[in-house]
N, C-alpha and C positions, 0 to 999 in steps of 0.2 A: 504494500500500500504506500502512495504518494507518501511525503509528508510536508505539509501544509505551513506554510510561515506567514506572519502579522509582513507587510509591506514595511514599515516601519515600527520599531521595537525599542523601548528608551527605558533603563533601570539605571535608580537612583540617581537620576538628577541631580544636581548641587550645584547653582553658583553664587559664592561669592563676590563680594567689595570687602575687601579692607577687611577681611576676615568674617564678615555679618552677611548670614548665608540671605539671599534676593528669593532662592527656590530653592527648596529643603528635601533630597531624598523622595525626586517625584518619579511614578513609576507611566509609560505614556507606551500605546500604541494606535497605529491607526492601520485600516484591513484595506488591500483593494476595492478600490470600487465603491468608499462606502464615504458621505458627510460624518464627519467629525466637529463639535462645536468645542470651542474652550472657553468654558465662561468665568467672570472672577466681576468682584468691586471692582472698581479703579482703586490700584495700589494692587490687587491679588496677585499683579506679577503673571497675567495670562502672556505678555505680550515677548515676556524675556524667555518664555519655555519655546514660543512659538519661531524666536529668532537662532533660539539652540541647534534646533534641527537640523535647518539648512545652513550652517558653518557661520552666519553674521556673529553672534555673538560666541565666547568661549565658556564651557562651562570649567567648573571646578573639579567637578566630577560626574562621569557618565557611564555607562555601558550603553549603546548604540547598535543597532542589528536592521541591514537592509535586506528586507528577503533572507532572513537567519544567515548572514555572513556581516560579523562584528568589521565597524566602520568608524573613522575616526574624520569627520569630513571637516578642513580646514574654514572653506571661505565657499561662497555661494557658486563662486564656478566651477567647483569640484561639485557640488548637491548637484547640479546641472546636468552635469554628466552620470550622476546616479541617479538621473528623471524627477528629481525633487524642484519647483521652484517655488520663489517667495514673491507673492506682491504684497510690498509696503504700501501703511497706511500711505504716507507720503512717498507719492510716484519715485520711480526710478526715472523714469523715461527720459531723454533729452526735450527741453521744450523749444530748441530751437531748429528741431526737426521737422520731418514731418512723419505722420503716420506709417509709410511705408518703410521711410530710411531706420526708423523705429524699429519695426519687428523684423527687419532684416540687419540688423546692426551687428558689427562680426563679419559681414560679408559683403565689405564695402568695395568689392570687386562690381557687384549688382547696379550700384550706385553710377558708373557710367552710363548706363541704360535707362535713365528716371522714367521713361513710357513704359517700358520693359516693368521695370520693375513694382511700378504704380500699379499695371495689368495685373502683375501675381496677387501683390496685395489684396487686391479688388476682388481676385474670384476667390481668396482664400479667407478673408472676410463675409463674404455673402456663402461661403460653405458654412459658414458659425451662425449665421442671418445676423451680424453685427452690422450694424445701418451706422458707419463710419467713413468718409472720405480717406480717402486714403493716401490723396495731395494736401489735404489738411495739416497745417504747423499743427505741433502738441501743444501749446502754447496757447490755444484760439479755443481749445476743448473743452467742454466740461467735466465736472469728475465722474460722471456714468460713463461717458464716453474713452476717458483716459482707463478706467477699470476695462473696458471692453479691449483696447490694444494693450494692455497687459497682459488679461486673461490670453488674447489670440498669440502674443509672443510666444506665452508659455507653454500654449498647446502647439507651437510652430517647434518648440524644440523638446514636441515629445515628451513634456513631463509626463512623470503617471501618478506625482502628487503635487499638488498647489496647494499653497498658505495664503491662506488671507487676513493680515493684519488690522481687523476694525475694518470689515469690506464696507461696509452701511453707513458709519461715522457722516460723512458728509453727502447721503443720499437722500432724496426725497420719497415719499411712501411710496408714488409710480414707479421711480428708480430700484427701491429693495426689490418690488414684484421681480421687476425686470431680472433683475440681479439671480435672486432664488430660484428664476425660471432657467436663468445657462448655467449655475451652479449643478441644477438638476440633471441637465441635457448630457453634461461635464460627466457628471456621475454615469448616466446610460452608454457609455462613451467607454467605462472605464477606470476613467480618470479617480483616483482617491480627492479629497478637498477638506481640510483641516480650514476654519475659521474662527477668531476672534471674538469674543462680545460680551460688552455688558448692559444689552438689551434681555430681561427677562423672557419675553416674547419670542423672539426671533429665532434662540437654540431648538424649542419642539416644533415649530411651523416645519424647518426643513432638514434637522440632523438626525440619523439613523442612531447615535450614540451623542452622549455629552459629558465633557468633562470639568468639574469644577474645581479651581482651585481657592484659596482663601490664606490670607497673610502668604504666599507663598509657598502652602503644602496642598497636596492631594488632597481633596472631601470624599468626590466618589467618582465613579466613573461606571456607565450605566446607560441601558438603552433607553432613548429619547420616550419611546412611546409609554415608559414606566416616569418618568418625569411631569409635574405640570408646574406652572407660576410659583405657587406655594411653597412646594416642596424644592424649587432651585431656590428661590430665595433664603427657603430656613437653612441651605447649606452654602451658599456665600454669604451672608453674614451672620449665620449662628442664632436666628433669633425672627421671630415673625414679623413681619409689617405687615402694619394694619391700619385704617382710616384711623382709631381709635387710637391705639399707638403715638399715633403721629400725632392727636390733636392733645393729647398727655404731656407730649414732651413739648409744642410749641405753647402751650400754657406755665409751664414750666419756666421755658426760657422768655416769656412775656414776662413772666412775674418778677426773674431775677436781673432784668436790666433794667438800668437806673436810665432817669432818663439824661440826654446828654445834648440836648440840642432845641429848640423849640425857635419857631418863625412864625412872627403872625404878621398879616398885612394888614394896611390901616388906608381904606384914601376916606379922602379931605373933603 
């Protein structure tokens, strides 16, 4: 019988600053073909686990398994080459490009041929149904459309996993649709996709699995459709919110502030 390996496989995590561990002893994997969310507070440190992977950041300590063969991957051109890519929150992309010169960047041999090479663009964008100019500076883009020629880079060289650092951060509600609709396509494709977030919502609408962290360590990790609102919230911050809750604590904090300013107008 075959035997079966996690696409990507991470035991014990550890990085450090200055001795004071950032992610503590975190254990990660993610399976072909599958959405993976990582969700945390802001501060949970999802976004330094997320950089570990594909070589941007170093950790302190790891054990690492691509396809059950232990891996040590420096910097994101080496993940590249093991089909792993990242798109950051904030673009990589050149913005004084243009879209084409973009996702063909590395083989600026193409770039004598701008018709030539505008044409690839063009039919291999409309293979993605990415409604993108392909003469278009990056510069002139918006950020659904800049996410759209990242995404189409990555599947130009073959990832067979993508990272999405905060994909939605700066998206509009029509834009996420958009978004979770080629994330899915992505998925039918093959393609594995780890993403970001600390939208309570957004990890069950479209992840197969969810992973939460908090201060920096593992909570749980566990299939999406065993998850709801509730139940992520009481394991990223340890504690329910509730309408109630919250009108407890801003009574609270109404009562212990002095007051420190007052303006009245006066006309004449």
């Amino acid at each position: 019988m075959t035997k079966t390996y996690a696409l990507i496989e991470m035991i014990g995590v550890t990085k450090e600053y200055f001795g004071v561990p950032a992610i503590k002893q975190v254990d990660f994997n993610v399976e072909a073909g599958e959405i993976h969310a990582l969700v945390g507070e802001n501060g949970a440190r999802i976004s330094t686990l997320t950089k570990i992977i594909p070589g941007a950041a170093t950790p302190t300590r790891r054990v690492m398994r691509i396809k059950g063969r232990e891996e040590t991957l420096r910097n994101p051109s080496e993940a590249l080459r093991d089909g792993i890519a990242m798109v950051f929150q904030e673009t990589s992309l050149v913005p004084s490009m243009t879209v084409a010169q973009n996702l063909y960047l590395g083989h600026e041999r193409l770039f004598n041929r701008l018709r030539g090479l505008n044409i690839a663009a063009q039919q291999f964008l409309q293979s993605l149904n990415f409604n993108v100019d392909p003469a278009a500076t990056v510069a002139n883009l918006g950020a659904a459309q800049k996410q759209m020629v990242e995404i189409a880079r990555a599947v130009l060289q073959k990832a067979g996993l993508i990272i999405f650092d905060e994909p939605t951060a700066d998206l509009t509600p029509e834009e996420k649709r958009y978004f979770f609709a080629r994330v899915q396509r992505l998925k039918v494709s093959g393609v594995a996709i780890v993403f970001t977030s600390h939208a309570v919502e957004e990890a069950p609408e479209i992840a197969d699995r969810i992973t939460i962290l908090r201060d920096g360590e593992l909570v749980v990790t566990d299939r999406a459709a065993k998850c709801d609102g509730d139940s992520i919230i009481r394991a990223m911050v340890d504690r329910t919110l509730s309408g109630e809750l919250y009108a407890r604590r801003d009574r609270k904090v109404r009562d212990a502030i002095d007051k420190m300013l007052s303006v009245r107008f006066e006309t004449s």
